[in-house]
Backbone bond lengths (Angstrom), bond angles and torsions (degrees), N, CA, C in turn:
res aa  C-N    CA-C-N  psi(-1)  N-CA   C-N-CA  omega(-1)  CA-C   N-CA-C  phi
1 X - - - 1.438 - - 1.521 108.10 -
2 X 1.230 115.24 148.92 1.506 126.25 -166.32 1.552 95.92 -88.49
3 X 1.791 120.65 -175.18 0.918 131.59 -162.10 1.826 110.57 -158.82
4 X 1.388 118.50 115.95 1.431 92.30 -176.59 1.668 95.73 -129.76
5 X 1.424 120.27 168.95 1.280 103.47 158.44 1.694 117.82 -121.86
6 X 1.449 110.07 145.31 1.212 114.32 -166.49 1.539 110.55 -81.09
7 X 1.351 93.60 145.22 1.592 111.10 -171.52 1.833 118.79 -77.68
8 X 1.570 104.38 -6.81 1.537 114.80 175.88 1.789 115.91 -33.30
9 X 1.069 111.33 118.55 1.396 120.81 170.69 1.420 124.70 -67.60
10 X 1.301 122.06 -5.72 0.818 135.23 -170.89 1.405 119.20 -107.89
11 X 1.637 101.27 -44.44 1.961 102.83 173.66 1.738 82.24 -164.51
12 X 1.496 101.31 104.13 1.472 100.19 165.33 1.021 121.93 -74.46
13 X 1.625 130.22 146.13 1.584 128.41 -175.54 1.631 117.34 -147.92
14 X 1.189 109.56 148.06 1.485 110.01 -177.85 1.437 108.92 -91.62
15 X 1.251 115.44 126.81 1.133 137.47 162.21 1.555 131.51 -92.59
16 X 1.763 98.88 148.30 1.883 74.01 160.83 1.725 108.86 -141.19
17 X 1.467 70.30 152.33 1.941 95.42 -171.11 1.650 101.43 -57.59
18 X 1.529 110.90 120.08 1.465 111.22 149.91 1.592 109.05 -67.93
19 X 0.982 123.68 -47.88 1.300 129.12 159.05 1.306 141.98 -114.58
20 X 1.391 100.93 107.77 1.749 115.47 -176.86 1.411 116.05 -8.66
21 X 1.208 107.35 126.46 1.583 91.29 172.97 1.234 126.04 92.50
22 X 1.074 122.77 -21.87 1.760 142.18 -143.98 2.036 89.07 -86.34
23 X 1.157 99.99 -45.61 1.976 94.96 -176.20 1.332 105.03 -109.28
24 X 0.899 147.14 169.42 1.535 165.89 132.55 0.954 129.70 -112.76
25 X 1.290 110.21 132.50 1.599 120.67 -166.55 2.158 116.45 -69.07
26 X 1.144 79.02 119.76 1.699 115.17 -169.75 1.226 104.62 115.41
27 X 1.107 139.44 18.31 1.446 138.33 174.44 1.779 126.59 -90.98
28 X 1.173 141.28 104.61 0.929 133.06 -147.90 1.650 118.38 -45.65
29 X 1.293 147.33 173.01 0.888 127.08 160.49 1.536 130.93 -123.77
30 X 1.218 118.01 136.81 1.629 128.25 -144.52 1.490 105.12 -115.14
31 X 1.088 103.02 12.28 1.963 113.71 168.61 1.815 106.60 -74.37
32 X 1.130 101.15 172.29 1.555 98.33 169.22 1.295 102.85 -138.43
33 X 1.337 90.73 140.31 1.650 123.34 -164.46 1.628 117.45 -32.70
34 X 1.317 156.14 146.41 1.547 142.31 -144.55 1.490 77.42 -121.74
35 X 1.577 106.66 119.03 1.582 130.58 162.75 1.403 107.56 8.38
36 X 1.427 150.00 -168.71 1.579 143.06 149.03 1.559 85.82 -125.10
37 X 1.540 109.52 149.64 1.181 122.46 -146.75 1.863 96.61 -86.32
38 X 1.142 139.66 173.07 1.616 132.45 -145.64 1.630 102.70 -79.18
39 X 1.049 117.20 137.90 1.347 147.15 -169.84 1.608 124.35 -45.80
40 X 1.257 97.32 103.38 1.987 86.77 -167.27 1.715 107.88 -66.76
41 X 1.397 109.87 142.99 1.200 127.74 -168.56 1.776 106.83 -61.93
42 X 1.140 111.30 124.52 1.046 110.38 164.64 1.731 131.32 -37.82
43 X 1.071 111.51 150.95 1.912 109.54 -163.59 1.862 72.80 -89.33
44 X 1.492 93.92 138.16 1.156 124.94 -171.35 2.116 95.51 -83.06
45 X 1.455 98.57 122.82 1.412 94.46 -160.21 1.558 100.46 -72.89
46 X 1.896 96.05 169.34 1.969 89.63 170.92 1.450 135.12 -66.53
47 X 0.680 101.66 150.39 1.903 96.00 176.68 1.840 104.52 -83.57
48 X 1.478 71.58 141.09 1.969 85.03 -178.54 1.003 133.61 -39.71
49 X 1.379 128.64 142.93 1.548 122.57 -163.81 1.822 100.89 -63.46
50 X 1.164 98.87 135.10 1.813 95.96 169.78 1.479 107.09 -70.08
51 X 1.795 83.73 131.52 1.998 94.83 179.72 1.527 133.45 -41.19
52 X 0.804 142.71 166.38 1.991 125.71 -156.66 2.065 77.38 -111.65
53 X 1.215 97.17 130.53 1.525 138.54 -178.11 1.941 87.92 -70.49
54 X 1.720 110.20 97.46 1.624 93.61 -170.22 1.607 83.07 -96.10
55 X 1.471 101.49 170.08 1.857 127.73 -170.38 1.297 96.04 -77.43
56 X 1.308 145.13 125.95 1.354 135.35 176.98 1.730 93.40 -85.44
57 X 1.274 101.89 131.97 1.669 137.60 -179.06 2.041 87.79 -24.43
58 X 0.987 107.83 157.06 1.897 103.77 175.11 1.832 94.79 -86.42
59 X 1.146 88.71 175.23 1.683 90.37 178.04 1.153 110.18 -110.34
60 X 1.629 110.82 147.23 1.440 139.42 -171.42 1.479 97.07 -34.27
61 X 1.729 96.21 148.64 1.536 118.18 163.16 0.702 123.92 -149.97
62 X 1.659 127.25 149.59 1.441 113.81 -162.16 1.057 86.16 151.09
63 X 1.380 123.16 -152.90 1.654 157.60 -165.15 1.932 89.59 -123.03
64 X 1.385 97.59 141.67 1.322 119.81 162.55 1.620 117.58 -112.99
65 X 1.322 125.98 145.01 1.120 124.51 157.63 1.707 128.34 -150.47
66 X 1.008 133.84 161.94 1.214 132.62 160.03 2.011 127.34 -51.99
67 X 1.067 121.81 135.27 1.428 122.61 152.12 1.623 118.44 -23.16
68 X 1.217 101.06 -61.59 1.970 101.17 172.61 0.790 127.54 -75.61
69 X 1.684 121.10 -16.53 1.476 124.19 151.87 1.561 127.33 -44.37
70 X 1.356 81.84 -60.49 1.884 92.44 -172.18 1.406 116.43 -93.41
71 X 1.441 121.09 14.58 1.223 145.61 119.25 1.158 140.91 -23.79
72 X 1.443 100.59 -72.45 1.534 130.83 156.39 1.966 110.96 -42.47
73 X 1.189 92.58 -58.99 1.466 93.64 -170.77 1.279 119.73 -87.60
74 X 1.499 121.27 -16.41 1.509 115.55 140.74 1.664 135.20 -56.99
75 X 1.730 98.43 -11.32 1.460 89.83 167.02 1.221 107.50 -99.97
76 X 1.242 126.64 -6.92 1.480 129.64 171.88 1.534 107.27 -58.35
77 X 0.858 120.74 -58.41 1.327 136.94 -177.59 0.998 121.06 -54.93
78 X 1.298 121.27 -20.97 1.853 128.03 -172.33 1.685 95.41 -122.02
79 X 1.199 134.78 -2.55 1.286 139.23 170.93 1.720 116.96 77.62
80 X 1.214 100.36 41.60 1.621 133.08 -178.92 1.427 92.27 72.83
81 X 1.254 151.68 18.34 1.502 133.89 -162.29 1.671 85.60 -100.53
82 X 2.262 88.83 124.13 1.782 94.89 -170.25 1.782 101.94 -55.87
83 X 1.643 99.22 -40.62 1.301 100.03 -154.14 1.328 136.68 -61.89
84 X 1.456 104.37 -29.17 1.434 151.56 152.10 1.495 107.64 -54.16
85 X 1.251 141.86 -77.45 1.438 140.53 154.34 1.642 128.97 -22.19
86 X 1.499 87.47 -53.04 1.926 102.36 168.84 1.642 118.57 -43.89
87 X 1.679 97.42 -50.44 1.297 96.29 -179.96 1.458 135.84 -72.39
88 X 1.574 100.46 -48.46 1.212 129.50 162.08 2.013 104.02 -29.05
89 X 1.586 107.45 -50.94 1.564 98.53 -165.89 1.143 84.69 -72.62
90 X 1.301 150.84 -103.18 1.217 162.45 172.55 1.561 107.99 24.19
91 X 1.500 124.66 -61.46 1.309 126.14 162.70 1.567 117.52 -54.83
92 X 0.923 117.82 -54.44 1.297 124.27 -169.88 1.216 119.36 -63.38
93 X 1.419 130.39 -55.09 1.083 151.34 135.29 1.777 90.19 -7.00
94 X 1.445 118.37 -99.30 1.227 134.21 -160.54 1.818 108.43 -44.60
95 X 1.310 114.74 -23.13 1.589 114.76 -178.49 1.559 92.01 -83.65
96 X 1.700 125.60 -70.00 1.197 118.64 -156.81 1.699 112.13 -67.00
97 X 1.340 112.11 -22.30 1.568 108.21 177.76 1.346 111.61 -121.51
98 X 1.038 129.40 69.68 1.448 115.35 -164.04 2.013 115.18 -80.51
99 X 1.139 84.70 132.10 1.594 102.88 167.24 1.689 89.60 100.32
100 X 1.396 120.24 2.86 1.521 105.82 169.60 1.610 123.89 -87.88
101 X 1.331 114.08 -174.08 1.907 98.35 156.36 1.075 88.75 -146.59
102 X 1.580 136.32 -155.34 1.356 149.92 -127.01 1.808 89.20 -111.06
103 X 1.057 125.27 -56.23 1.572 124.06 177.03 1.528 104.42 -47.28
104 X 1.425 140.45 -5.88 1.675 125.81 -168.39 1.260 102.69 -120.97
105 X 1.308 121.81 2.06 1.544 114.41 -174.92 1.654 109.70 -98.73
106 X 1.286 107.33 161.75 1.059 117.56 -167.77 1.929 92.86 -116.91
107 X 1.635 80.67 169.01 1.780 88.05 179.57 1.526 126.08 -77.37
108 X 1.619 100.03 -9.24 1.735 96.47 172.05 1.973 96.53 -87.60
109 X 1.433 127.23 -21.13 1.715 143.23 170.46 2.010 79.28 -34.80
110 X 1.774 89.90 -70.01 1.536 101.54 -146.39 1.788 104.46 -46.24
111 X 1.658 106.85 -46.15 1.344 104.90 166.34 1.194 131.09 -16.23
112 X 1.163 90.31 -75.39 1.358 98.36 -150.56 1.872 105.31 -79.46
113 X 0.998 103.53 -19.07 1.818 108.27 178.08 1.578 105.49 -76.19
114 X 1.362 122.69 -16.40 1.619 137.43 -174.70 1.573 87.54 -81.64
115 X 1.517 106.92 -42.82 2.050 95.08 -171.51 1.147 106.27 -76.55
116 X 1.311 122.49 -37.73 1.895 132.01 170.27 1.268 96.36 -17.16
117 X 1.727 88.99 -61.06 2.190 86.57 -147.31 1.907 89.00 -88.88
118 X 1.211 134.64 -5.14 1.021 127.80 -168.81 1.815 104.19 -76.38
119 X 1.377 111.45 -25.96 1.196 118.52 -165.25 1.765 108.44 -81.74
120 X 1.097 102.28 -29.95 1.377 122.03 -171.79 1.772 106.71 -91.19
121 X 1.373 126.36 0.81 1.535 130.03 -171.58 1.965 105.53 -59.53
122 X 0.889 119.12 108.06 1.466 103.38 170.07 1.750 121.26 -55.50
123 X 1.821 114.87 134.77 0.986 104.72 -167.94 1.657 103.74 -101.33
């Protein structure tokens, strides 16, 4: 089999003649291009930035107390009257923690709602 090379201005290439003669050199060439040989693997992308390590909040300070503590001193404060006391927790509660109830508080919660009503004790 013969051999010619093509005259393309663009990307010259050697060809070959099924039939002698058939191209001449400077002649464009009307072959189609030979496959590109199998596909290099893509660069394997980075892996995700590792998540940022957040500071867990410091822990509560203050005064701690119990539920029956600050109980206690909400009835102090209202002069043992339940009914008067009842409400009082209920409000108070609802200003300093709002959208909580008595199951979400914690014992520095209880604290500090014991000084609430502690502040308010008639002397």
């Amino acid at each position: 089999m013969e051999t010619a090379t093509c005259g393309s201005s663009f990307r010259p290439c050697e060809i070959r003649l099924a039939v002698p003669g058939a191209v001449r050199s400077g002649q464009a060439c009307r072959t189609e291009t030979a496959a590109p040989g199998p596909a290099k693997p893509a660069a394997p992308k980075p892996p995700p930035p590792a998540p940022r390590k957040s500071t867990p909040p410091p822990p509560p300070t203050g005064p701690t107390a119990t539920m029956e503590e600050a109980w206690e001193e909400c009835c102090k404060a209202n002069n043992n009257d339940e009914a008067q006391s009842t409400a009082a927790w209920g409000e108070t509660i609802e200003k300093l923690f709002p959208g909580k109830n008595n199951s979400d508080l914690t014992p520095h919660d209880w604290g500090k709602l014991k000084e609430k009503f502690a502040d308010n004790v008639p002397v």
